[in-house]
Each structure stands twice: as structure tokens, then as C-alpha cells.
Chimera marker file (.cmm) of the C-alpha trace (Angstrom):
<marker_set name="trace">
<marker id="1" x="178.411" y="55.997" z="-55.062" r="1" g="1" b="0" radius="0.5"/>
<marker id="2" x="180.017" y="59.377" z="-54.505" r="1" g="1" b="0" radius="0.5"/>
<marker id="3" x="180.994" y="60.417" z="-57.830" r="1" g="1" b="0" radius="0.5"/>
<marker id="4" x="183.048" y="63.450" z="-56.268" r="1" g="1" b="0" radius="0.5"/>
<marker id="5" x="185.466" y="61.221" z="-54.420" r="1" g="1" b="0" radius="0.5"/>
<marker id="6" x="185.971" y="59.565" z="-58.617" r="1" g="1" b="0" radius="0.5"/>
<marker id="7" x="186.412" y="62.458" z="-59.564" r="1" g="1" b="0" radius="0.5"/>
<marker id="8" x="189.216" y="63.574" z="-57.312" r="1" g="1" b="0" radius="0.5"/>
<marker id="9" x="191.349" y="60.441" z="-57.458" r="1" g="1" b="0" radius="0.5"/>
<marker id="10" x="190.678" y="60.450" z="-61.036" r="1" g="1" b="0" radius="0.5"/>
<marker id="11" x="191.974" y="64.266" z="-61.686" r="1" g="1" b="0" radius="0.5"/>
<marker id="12" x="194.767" y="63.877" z="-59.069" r="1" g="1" b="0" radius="0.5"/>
<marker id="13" x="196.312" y="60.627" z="-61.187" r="1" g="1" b="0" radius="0.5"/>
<marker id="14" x="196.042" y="62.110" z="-64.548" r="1" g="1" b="0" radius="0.5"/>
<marker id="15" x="197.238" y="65.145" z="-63.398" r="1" g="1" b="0" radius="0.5"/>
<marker id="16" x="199.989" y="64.091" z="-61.378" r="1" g="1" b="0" radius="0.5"/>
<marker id="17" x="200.937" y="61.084" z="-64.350" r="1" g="1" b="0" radius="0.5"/>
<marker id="18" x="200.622" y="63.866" z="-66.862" r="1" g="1" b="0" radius="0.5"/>
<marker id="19" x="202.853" y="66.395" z="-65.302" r="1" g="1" b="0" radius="0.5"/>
<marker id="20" x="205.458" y="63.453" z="-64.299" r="1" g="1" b="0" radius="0.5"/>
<marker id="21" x="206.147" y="62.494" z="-67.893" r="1" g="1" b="0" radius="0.5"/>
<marker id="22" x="206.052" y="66.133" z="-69.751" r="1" g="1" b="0" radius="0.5"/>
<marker id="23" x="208.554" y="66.917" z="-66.845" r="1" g="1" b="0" radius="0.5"/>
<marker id="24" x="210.597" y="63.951" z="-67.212" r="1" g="1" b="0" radius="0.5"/>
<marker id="25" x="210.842" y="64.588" z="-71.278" r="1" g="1" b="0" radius="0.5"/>
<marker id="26" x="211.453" y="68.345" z="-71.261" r="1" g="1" b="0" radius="0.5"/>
<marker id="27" x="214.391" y="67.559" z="-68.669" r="1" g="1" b="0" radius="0.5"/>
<marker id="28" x="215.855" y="64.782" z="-70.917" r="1" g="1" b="0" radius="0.5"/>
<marker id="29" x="215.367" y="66.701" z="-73.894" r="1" g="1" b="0" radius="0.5"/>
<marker id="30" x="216.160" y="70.109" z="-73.311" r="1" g="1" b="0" radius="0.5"/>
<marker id="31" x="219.726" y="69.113" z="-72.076" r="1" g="1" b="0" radius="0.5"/>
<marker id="32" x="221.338" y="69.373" z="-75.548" r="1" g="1" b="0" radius="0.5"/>
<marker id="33" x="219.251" y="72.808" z="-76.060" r="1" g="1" b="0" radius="0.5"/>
<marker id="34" x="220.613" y="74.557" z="-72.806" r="1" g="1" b="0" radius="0.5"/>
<marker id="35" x="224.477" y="73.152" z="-73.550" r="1" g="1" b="0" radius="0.5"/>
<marker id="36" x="224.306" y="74.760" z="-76.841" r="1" g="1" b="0" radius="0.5"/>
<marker id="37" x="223.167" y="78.135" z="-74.622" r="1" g="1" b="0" radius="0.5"/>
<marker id="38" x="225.554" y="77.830" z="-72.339" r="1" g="1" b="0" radius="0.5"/>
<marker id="39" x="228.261" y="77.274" z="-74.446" r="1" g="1" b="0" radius="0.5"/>
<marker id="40" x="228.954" y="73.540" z="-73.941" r="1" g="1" b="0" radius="0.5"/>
<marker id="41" x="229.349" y="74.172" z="-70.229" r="1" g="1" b="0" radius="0.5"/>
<marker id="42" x="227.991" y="70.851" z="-69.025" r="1" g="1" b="0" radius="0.5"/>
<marker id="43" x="227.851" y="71.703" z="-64.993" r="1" g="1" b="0" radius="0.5"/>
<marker id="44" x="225.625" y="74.800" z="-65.647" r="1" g="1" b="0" radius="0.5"/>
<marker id="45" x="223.404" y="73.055" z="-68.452" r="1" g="1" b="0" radius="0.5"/>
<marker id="46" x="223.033" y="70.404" z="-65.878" r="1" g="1" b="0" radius="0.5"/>
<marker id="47" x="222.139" y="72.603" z="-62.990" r="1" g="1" b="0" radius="0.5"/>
<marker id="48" x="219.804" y="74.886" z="-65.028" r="1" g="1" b="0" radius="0.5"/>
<marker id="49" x="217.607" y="71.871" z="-66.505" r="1" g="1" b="0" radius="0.5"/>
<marker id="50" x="217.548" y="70.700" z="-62.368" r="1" g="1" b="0" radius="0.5"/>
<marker id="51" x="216.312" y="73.782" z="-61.633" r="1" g="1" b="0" radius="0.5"/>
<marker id="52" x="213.998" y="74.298" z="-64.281" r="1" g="1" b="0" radius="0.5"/>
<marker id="53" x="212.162" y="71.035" z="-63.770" r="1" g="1" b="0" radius="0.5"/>
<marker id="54" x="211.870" y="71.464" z="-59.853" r="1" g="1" b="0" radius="0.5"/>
<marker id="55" x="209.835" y="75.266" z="-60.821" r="1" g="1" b="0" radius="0.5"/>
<marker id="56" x="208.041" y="73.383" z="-63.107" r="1" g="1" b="0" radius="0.5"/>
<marker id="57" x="206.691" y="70.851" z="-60.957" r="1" g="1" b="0" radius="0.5"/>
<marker id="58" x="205.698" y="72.898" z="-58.191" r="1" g="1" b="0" radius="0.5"/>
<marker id="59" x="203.770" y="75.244" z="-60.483" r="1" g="1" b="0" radius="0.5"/>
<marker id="60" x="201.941" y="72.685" z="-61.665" r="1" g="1" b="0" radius="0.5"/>
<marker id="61" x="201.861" y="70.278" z="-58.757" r="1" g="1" b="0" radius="0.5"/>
<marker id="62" x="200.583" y="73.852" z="-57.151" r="1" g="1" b="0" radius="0.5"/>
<marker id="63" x="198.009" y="74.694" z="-59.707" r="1" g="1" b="0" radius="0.5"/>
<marker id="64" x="196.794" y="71.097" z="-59.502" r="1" g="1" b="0" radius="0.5"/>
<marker id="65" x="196.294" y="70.997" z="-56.259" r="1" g="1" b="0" radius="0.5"/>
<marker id="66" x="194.668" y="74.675" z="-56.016" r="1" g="1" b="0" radius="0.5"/>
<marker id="67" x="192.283" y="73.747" z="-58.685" r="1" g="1" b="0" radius="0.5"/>
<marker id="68" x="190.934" y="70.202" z="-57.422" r="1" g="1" b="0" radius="0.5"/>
<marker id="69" x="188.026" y="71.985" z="-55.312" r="1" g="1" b="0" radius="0.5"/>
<marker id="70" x="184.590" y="70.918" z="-57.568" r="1" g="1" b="0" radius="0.5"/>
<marker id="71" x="182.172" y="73.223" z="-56.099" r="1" g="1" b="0" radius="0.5"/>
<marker id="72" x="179.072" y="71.035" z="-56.565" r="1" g="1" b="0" radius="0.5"/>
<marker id="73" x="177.914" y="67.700" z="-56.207" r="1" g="1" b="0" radius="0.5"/>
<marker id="74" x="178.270" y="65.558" z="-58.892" r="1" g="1" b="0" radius="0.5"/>
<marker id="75" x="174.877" y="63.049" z="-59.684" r="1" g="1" b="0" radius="0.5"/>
<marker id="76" x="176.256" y="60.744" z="-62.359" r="1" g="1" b="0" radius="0.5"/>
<marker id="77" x="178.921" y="60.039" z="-64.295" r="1" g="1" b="0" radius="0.5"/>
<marker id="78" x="178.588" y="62.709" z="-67.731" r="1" g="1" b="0" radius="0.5"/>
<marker id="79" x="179.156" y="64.976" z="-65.145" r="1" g="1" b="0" radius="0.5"/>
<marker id="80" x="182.213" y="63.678" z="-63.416" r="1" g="1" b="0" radius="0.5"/>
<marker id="81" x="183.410" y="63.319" z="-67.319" r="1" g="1" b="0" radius="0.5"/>
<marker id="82" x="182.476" y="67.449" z="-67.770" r="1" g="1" b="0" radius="0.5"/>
<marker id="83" x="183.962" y="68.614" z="-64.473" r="1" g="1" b="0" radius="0.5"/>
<marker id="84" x="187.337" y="66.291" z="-65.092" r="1" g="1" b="0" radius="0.5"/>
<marker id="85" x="187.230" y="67.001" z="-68.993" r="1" g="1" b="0" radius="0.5"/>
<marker id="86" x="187.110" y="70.990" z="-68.078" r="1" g="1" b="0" radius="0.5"/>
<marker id="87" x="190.019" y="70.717" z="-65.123" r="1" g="1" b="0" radius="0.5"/>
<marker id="88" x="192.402" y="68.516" z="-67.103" r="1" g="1" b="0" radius="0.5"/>
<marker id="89" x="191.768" y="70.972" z="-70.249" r="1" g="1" b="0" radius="0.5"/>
<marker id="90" x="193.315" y="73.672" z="-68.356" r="1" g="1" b="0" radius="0.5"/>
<marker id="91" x="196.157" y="71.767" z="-66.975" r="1" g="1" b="0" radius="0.5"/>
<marker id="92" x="197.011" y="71.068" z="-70.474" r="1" g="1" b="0" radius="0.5"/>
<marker id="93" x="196.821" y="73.685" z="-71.502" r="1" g="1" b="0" radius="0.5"/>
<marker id="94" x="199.140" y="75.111" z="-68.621" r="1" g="1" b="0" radius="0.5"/>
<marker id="95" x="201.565" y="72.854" z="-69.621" r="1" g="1" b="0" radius="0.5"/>
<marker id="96" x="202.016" y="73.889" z="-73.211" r="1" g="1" b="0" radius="0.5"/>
<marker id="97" x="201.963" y="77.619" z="-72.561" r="1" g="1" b="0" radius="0.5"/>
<marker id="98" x="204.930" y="76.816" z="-69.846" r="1" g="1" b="0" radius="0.5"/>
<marker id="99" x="206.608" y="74.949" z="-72.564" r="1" g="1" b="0" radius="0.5"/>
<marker id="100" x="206.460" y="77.733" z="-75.147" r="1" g="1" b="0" radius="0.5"/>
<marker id="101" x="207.096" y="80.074" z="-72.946" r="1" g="1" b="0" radius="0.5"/>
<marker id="102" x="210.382" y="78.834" z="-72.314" r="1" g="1" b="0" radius="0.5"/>
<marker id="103" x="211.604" y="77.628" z="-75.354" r="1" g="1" b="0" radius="0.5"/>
<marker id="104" x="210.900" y="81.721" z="-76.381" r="1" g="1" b="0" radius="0.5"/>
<marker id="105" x="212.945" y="82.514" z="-73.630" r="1" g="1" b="0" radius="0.5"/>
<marker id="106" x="215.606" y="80.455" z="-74.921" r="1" g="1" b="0" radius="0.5"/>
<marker id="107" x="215.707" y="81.356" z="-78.094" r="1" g="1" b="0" radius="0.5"/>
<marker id="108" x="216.127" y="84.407" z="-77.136" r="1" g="1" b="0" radius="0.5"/>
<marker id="109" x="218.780" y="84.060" z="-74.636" r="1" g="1" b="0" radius="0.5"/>
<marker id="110" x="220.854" y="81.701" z="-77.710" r="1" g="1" b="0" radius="0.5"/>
<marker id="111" x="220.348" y="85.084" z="-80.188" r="1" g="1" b="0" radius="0.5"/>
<marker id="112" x="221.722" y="86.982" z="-78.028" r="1" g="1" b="0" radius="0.5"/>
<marker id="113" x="224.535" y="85.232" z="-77.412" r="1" g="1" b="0" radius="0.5"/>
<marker id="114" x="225.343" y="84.385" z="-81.030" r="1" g="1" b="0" radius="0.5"/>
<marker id="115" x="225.021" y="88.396" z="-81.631" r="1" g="1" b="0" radius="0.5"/>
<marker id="116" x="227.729" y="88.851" z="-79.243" r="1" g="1" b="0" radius="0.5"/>
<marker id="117" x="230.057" y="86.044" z="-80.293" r="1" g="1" b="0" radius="0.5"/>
<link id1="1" id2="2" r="1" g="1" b="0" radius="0.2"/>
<link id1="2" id2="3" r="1" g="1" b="0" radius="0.2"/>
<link id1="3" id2="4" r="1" g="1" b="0" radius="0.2"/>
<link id1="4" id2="5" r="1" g="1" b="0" radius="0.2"/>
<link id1="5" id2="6" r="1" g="1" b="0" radius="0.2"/>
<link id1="6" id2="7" r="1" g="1" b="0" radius="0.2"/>
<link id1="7" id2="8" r="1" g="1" b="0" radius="0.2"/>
<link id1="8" id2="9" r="1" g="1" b="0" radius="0.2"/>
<link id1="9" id2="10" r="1" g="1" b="0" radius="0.2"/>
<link id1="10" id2="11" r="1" g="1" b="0" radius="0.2"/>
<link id1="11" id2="12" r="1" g="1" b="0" radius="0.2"/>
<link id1="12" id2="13" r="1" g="1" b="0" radius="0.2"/>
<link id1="13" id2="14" r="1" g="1" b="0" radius="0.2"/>
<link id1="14" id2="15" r="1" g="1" b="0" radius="0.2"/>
<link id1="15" id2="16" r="1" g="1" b="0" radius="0.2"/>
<link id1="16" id2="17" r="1" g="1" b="0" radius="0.2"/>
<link id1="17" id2="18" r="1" g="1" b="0" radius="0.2"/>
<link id1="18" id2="19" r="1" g="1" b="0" radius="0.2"/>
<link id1="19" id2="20" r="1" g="1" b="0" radius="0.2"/>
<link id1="20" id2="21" r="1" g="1" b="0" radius="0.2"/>
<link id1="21" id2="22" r="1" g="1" b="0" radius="0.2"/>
<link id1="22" id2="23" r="1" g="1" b="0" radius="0.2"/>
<link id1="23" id2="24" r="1" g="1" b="0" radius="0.2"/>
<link id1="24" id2="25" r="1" g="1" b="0" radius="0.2"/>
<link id1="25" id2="26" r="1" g="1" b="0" radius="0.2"/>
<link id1="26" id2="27" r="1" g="1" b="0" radius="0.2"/>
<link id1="27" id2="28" r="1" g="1" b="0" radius="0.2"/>
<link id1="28" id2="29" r="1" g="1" b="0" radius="0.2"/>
<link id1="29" id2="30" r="1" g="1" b="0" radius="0.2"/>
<link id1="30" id2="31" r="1" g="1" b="0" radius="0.2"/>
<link id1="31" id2="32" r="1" g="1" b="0" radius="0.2"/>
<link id1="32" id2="33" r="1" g="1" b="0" radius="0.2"/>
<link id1="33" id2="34" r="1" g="1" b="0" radius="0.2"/>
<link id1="34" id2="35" r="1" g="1" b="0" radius="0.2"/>
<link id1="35" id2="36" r="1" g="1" b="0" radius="0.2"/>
<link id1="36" id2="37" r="1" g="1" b="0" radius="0.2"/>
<link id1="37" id2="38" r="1" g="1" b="0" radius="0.2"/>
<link id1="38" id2="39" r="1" g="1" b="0" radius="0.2"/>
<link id1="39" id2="40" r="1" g="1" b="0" radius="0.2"/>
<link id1="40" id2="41" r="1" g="1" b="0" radius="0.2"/>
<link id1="41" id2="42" r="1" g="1" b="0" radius="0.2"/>
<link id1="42" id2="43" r="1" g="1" b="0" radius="0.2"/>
<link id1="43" id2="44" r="1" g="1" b="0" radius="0.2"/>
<link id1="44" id2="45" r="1" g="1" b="0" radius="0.2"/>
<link id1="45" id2="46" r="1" g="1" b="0" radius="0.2"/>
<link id1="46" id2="47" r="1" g="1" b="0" radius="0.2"/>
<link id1="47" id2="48" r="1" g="1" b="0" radius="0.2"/>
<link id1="48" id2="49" r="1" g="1" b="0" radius="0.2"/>
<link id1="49" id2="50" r="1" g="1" b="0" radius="0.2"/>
<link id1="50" id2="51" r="1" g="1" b="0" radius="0.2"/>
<link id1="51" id2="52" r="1" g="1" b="0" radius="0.2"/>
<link id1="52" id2="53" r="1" g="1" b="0" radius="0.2"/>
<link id1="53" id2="54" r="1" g="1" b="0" radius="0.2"/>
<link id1="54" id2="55" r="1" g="1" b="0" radius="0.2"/>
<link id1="55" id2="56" r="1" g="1" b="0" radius="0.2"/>
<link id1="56" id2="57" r="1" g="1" b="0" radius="0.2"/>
<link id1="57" id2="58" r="1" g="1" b="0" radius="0.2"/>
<link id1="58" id2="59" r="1" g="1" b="0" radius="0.2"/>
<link id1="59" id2="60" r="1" g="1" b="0" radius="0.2"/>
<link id1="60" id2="61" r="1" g="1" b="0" radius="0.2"/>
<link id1="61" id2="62" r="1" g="1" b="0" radius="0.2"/>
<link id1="62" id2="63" r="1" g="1" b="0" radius="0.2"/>
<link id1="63" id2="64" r="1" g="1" b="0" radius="0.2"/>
<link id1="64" id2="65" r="1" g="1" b="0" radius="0.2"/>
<link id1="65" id2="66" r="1" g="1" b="0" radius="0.2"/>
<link id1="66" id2="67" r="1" g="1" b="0" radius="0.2"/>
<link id1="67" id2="68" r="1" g="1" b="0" radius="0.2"/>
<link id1="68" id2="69" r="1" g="1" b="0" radius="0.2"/>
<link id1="69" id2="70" r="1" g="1" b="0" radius="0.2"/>
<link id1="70" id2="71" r="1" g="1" b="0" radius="0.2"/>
<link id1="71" id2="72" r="1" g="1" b="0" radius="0.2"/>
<link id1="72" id2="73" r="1" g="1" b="0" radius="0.2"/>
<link id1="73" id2="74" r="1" g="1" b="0" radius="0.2"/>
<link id1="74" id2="75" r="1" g="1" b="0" radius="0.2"/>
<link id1="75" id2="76" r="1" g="1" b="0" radius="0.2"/>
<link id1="76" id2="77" r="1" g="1" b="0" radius="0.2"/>
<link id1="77" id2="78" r="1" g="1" b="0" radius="0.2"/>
<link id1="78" id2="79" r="1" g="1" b="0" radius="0.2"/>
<link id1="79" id2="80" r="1" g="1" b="0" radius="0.2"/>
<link id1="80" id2="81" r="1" g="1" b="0" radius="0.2"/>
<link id1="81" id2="82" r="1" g="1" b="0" radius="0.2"/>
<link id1="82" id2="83" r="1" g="1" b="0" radius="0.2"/>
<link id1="83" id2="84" r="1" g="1" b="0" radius="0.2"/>
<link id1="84" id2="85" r="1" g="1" b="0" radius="0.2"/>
<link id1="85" id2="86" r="1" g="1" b="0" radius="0.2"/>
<link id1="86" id2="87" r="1" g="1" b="0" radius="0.2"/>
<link id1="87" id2="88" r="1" g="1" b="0" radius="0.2"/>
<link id1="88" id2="89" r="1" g="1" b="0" radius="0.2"/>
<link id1="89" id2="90" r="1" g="1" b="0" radius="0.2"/>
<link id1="90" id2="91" r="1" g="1" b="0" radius="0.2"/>
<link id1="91" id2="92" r="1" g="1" b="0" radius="0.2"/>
<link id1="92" id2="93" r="1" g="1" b="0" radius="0.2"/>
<link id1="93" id2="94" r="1" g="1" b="0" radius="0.2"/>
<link id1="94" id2="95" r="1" g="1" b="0" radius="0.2"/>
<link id1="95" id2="96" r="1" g="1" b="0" radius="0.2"/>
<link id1="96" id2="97" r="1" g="1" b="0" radius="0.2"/>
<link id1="97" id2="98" r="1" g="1" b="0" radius="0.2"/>
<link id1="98" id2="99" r="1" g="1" b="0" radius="0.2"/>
<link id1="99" id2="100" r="1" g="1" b="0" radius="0.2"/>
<link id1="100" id2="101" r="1" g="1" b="0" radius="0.2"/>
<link id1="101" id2="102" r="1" g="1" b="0" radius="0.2"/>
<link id1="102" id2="103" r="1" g="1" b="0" radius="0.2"/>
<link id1="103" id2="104" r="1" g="1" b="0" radius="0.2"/>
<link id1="104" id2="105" r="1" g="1" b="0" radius="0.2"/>
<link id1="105" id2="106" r="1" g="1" b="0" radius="0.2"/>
<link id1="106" id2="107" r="1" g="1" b="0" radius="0.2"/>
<link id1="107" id2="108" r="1" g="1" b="0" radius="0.2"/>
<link id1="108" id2="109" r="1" g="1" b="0" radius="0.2"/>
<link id1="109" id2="110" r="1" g="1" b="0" radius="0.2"/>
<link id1="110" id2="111" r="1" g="1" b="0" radius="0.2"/>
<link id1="111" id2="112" r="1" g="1" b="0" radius="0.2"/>
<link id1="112" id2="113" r="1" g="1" b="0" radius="0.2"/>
<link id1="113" id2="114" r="1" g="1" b="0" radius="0.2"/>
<link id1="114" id2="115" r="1" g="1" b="0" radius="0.2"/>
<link id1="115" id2="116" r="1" g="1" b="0" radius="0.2"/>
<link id1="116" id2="117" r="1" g="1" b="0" radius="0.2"/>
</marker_set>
């Protein structure tokens, strides 16, 4: 049994699930967040959240792919659960970073504009 080959398909489904849905619910979500920023302006809200999520998949979609490479051979299956444990960590962890970072960014962008208004 090659556990490499597990490991890939394994990593490359919960990766690519796991990016899928966080995308999908940060677009759905954030649409009420970016009309309030744009001030109710429905077209640009739209087109910003369509923009966002299509950066935010290939950064991770990207990343994901970039980091599949396992440089050894795996022997059994604790380490197949180490290597996926440690590459789906980071991913994670990508994810929420990402997320915070643009929810600062907004936040930001929404003071600003209620300073000026």
C-alpha cells in the first residue's frame, strides 16, 4: 500500500472541501458587511465580494497545491496522520489569518468613512 498516494488524495479533498465552504460562507456573509461600506451601493458590494472570493481561492488553491510535496516516504499510517495533521494545520491556519486580516481591513475602511460622513 503506498501510503503517500493516501496521503495526497486525502490532503487534496480536505483541503479543497475546506477552502470551498469557508469561501462559500465568507461570500454569503460578508455581503451585508461590504453594503454597509459601500454605502448601500449594491453593484459594487456585489462586485467586491466576487472579487474577493476569486483572490481568496487562488491563494489558497495556490498554497495548497505548492505545499502537497511530502518529502519522504511514508511507512504506515501514524505517519500519513502526522504529515496530513501538520499540512492541514497550516492551511487552517491560513485561512483564519486571511479572514482576520480582512475583516481589519474593513473595519478600517467603515471608520474611515463614518469619520468623514
Amino acid at each position: 500500500m503506498n501510503y503517500n498516494i493516501i496521503a495526497y488524495s486525502v490532503y487534496l479533498g480536505v483541503t479543497l472541501a475546506l477552502t470551498v465552504f469557508v469561501g462559500r460562507s465568507l461570500f454569503r456573509n460578508g455581503r451585508i458587511f461590504l453594503r454597509d461600506i459601500f454605502h448601500g451601493n449594491l453593484e459594487l458590494a456585489e462586485s467586491v465580494d466576487k472579487l474577493l472570493l476569486v483572490g481568496y481561492y487562488l491563494i489558497n488553491m495556490g498554497y495548497a497545491v505548492y505545499n502537497m510535496q511530502i518529502g519522504t516516504h511514508m511507512e504506515n499510517a501514524q505517519e500519513v496522520m502526522e504529515v496530513l495533521s501538520y499540512k492541514l494545520g497550516v492551511i487552517i491556519l491560513i485561512l483564519g489569518i486571511m479572514h482576520f486580516f480582512n475583516m481589519f481591513v474593513f473595519f478600517k475602511l467603515r471608520n474611515r468613512e463614518q469619520l468623514y460622513n
